[in-house]
N, C-alpha and C positions, 0 to 999 in steps of 0.2 A: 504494500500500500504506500502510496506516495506521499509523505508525510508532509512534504516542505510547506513554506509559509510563500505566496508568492509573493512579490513586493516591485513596484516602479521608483527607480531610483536614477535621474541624470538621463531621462529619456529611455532606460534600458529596461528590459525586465529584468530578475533575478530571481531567481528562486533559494531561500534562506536553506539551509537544510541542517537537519536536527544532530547529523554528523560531525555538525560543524566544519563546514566547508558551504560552499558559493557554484550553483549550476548557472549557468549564464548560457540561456539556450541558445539567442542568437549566434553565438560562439560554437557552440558543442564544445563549451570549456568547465573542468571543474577546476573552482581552486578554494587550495588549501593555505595556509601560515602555520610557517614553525613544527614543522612534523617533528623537529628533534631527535632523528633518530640515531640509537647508540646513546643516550643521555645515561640511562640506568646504567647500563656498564663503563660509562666513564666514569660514575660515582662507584662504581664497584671496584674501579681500579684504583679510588683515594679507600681504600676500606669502607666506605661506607654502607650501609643495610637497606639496601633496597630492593622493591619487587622485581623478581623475573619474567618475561615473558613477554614486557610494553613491545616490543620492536614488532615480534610476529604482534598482538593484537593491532597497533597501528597499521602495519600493513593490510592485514584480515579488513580490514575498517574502510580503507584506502581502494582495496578492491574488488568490497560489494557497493562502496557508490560508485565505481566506474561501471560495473554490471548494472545497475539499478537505472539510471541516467545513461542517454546517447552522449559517449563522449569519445573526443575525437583527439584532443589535447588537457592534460593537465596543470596548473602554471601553480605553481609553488612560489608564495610571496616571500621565499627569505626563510635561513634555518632550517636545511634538509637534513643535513648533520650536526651533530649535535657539538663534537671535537676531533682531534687527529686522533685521539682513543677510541672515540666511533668507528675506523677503521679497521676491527680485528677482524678475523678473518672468516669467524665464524656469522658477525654481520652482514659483511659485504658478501656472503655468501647465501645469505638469506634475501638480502635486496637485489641480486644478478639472479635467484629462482623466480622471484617476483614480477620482476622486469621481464624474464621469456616469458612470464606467460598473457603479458600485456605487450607484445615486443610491435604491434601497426600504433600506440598508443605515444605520440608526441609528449614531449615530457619538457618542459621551460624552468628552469628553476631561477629565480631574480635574489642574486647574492644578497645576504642579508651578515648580520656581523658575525655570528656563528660559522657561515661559512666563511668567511675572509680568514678564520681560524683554524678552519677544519681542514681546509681547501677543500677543491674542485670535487664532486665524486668521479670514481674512477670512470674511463671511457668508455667500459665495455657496459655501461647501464646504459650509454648512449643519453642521454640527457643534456640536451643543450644550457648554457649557463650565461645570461647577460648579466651586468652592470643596470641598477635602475635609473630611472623609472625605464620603464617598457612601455612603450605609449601606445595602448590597443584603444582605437577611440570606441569612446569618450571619455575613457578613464589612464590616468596612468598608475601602472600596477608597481608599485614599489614593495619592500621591507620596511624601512621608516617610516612612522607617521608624522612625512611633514608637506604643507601644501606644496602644492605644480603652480607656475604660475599662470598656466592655461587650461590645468585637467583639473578634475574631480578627482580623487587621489583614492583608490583601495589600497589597503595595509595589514600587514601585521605588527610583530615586533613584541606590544605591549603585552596579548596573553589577555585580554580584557574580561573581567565577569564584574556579574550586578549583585550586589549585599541587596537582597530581600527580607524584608523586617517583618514579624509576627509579634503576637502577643507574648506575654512574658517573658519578655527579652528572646526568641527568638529570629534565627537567621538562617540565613540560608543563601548561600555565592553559585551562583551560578554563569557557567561562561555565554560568552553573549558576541551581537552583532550591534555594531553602532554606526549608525549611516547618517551620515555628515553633508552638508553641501560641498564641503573641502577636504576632507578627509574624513574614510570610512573606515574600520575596523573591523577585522575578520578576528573572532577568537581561535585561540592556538590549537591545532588538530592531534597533537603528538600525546599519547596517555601517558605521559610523564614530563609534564610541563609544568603544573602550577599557573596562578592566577593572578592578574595585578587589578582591585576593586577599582574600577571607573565609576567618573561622577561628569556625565555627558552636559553639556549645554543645552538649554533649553530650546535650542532648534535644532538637536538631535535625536535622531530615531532609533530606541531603544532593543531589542527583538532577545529575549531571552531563550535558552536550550537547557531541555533536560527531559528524562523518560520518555526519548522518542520523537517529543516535539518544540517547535516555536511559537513562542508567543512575545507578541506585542507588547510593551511598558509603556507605547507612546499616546495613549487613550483610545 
């Protein structure tokens, strides 16, 4: 069942998806921010106690919304890897299984600062790699959120979610999409990212994710 939120944004449609990620039909594009992949085990490599398993779940994730959705190209907004410790080999040997079996599937990844650290991913994933912004009109698709001086600007970077307040001191963060006239906000796709609580301007359109679906914060 098709869950997405649809939404008009800058002349475009968009369809929000509960995924956390962005189908932009006109395109037959999905995209993603900050997949971070190899994150856990580079924390594993400072000793630290984290879950195993995020890389395959992120991918699992990664490619039933390419099944689900007509997609033709993928564009990753920045932070495909996480670090040069992302690189073991037991990783990149999970992402080259991945990649055959998506291998007609155009793959754009727009450096973001993780990768400027990580480097490039290796060649045999085949994955094209620009410098941003990338200027697909009407938007230019960067990693940073900072205005274009002529585009509407999609982003990642921040990891953005919404503090939902209940009774009794209740809360609840959830990751989120913020569409902006000048910069918009894709939350981070990677299941080992973590969250930075946004507090959007008051001409910003809010769209929360969680149990499958999106909803609206913006009345």
């Amino acid at each position: 069942m098709n869950s997405a939120l649809v939404v008009e944004h800058c002349g475009e449609t968009l369809w929000l998806l509960p995924g956390k990620a962005i189908y932009w039909p006109a395109r037959q594009a999905l995209l993603v921010a900050d997949v971070h992949i190899g994150k856990a085990a580079s924390y594993r490599a400072l000793h630290q106690p984290v879950p195993r398993g995020t890389t395959d779940a992120t991918l699992v994730r990664l490619g039933e919304l390419l099944a689900t959705y007509d997609c033709k190209q993928l564009v990753i907004l920045g932070d495909f890897l996480h670090a040069r410790t992302a690189r073991a080999p037991n990783t990149l040997a999970k992402l080259q299984a991945w990649r055959e079996q998506h291998a007609e599937l155009r793959i754009v990844l727009i450096r973001g600062n993780h990768d400027r650290h990580a480097g490039d991913p290796p060649a045999g994933l085949a994955i094209e790699v620009i410098d941003e912004p990338w200027l697909v009109a009407p938007f230019a698709l960067q990693h940073e959120p900072v205005p274009h001086p002529q585009y509407p600007v999609l982003a990642g970077h921040v990891h953005p979610v919404y503090l939902l307040r209940g009774r009794a001191r209740q809360r609840l963060r959830l990751p989120c999409f913020v569409l902006d006239a000048q910069v918009s906000l894709l939350p981070a796709f990677g299941e080992f990212t973590g969250g930075f609580t946004v507090t959007p301007s008051a001409d910003s359109r809010v769209f929360v994710t969680g149990d499958g679906h999106v909803w609206s914060l913006s009345g």
